[in-house]
N, C-alpha and C positions, 0 to 999 in steps of 0.2 A: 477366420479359418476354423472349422471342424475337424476335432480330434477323434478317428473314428473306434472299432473296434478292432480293424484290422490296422491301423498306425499303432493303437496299444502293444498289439500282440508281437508286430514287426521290432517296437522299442523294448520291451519284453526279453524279447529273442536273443536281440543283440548288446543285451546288458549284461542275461547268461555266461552270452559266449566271447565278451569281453573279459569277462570274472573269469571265467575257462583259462583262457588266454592267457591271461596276465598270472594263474596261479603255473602254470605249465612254464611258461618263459622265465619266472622265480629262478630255477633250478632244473628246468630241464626233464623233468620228469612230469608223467601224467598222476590226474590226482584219483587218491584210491575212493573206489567205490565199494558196495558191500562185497566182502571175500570171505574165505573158508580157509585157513590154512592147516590141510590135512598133515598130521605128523607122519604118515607111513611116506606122505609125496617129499618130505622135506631131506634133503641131503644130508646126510655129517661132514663136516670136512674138521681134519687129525687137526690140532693144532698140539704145540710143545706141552701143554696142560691137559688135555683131553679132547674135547671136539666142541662145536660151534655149528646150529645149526640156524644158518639163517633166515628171516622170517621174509620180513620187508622192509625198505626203506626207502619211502615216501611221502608226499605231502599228503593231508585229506583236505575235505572241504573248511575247519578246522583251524590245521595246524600246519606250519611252513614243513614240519616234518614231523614223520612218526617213523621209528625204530624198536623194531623188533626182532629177538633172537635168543636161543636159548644155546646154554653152556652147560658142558658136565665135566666137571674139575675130579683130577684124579687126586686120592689121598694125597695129603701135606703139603698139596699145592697151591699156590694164590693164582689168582687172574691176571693178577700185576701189581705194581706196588700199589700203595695209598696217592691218591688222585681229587681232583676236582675239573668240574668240567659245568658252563653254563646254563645247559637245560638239565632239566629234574627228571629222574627216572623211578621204576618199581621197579622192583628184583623179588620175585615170588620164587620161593625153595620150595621143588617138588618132590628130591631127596638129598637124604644124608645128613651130615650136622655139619654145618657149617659156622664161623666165626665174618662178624661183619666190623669194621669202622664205621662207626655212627655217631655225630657229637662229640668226639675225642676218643671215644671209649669204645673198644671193644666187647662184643657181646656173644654168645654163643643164640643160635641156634638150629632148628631142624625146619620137617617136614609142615608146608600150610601157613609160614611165617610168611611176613613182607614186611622187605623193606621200602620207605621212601630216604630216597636220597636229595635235599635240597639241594637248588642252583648254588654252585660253587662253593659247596660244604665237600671236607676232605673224607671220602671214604675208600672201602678197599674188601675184602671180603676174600676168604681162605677156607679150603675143603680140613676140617680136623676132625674127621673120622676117616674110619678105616676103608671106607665105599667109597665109589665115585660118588660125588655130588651135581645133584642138576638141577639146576635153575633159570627162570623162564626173565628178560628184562624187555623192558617197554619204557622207551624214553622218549620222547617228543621236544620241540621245537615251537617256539608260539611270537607274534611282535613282539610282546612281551618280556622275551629271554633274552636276560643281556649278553651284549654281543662281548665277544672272547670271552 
């Protein structure tokens, strides 16, 4: 039997859209392709601390998941307490000064920093300045990341 160029492209096809398939049935959501997320398009919603605008969250071709969303924390407030959680995230501060948990230790600081947070390292992060503080987090999901 002759394996032609149309069998290839047929097997091709459907190995795509098996991969398709199987990332969508994961979780239930479609997997992101290239996007643009305009800030004037993106919502605020109040929360107890300041507001939360959320980005996206979904899988790409990638990762099981990407998470993205940014916060602006009103003076002397925290996010929440100190935490740990399995996948690893960035936390890029676009204003104000802020204090992070990192390695045990608390650190000060502002605008242009980033943080990385490793998997199931205890962090936490608090606005101490006098301005709102806002900052942008990108966290993902990969085989890789241990589960709980």
């Amino acid at each position: 039997m002759r394996i032609t160029r149309r069998d290839a492209a047929i097997a091709c096809a459907a190995a795509i859209l098996g991969c398709s398939a199987m990332a969508l049935a994961q979780n239930g959501k479609a997997v992101l392709g290239p996007a643009v997320f305009d800030w004037n398009a993106m919502a605020a919603k109040k929360t107890d601390t300041g507001e939360v605008r959320s980005i996206v969250d979904r899988p790409t071709a990638t990762l099981e998941r990407l998470e993205m969303h940014v916060t602006t924390l009103n003076p002397g407030v925290a996010s929440h307490p100190p935490h740990k959680h399995p996948n690893e995230e960035l936390v890029i501060i676009d204003k104000g000064t802020v204090e992070t948990l990192s390695g045990g230790q608390w650190k000060r600081i502002g605008p242009g920093s980033i943080i990385f947070n490793a998997s199931n390292s205890v962090h936490a992060l608090r606005n101490v300045g006098k301005t709102p503080a806002t900052y942008h987090v990108v966290n993902w999901k990969t085989a890789a990341t241990p589960k709980g």
